[in-house]
C-alpha positions in Angstrom: 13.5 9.4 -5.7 11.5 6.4 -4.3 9.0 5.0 -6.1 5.9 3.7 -5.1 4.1 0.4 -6.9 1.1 1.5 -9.2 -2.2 1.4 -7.6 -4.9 -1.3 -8.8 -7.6 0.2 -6.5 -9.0 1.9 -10.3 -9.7 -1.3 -11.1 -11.0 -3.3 -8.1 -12.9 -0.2 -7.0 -13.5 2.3 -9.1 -14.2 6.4 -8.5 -17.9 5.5 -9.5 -18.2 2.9 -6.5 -15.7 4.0 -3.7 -17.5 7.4 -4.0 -20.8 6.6 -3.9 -21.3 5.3 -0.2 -21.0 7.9 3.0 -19.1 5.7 5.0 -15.9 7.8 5.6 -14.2 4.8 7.1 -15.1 2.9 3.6 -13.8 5.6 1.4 -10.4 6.5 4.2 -9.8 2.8 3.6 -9.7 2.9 -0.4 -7.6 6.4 0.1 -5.4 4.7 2.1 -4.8 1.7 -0.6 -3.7 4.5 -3.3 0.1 4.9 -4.3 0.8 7.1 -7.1 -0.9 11.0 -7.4 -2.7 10.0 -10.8 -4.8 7.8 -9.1 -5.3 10.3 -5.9 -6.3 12.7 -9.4 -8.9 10.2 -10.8 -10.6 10.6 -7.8 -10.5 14.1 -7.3 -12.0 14.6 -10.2 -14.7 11.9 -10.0 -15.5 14.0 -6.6 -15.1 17.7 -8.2 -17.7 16.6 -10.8 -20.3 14.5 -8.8 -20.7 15.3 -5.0 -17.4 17.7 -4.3 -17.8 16.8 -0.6 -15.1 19.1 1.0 -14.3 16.4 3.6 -13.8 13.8 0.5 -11.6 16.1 -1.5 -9.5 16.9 2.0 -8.9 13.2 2.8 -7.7 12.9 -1.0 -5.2 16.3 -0.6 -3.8 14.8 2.5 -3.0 11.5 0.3 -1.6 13.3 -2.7 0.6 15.2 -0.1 1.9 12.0 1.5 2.9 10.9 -1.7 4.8 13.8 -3.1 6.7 13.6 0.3 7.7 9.8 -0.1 8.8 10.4 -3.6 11.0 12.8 -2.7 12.7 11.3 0.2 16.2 9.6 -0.7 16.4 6.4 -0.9 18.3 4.8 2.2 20.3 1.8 2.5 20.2 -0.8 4.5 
């Protein structure tokens, strides 16, 4: 199973912050920074319980399935 490094985007940006602008390209970027579904979770619930913007929540479900996908693709070797 390959594993992904832990995110730090909860710390440098927040839910609170990277969810509070309507700049889609702002909050695809922070999305895109995210490496590990508990983060992709914090976020999803920040959003479920403050704006639950369907478009928000979809760009965070498309994350969360990248993710399962990577960490259960076998390890190759070089």
């Amino acid at each position: 199973m390959r594993q992904l490094a832990p995110t730090r985007i909860a710390e440098a940006l927040p839910p609170e912050r990277l969810l509070e602008t309507n700049q889609q390209r702002l909050i695809r970027g922070g999305i895109v920074c995210m490496h590990d579904i508990l983060t992709v979770q914090q976020y999803v619930a920040y959003e479920n319980q403050h704006e639950g913007r369907r478009w928000v929540l979809r760009m965070l479900a498309a994350r969360a399935a990248v993710l399962r996908e990577l960490e259960t693709e076998p390890e190759t070797e070089d």
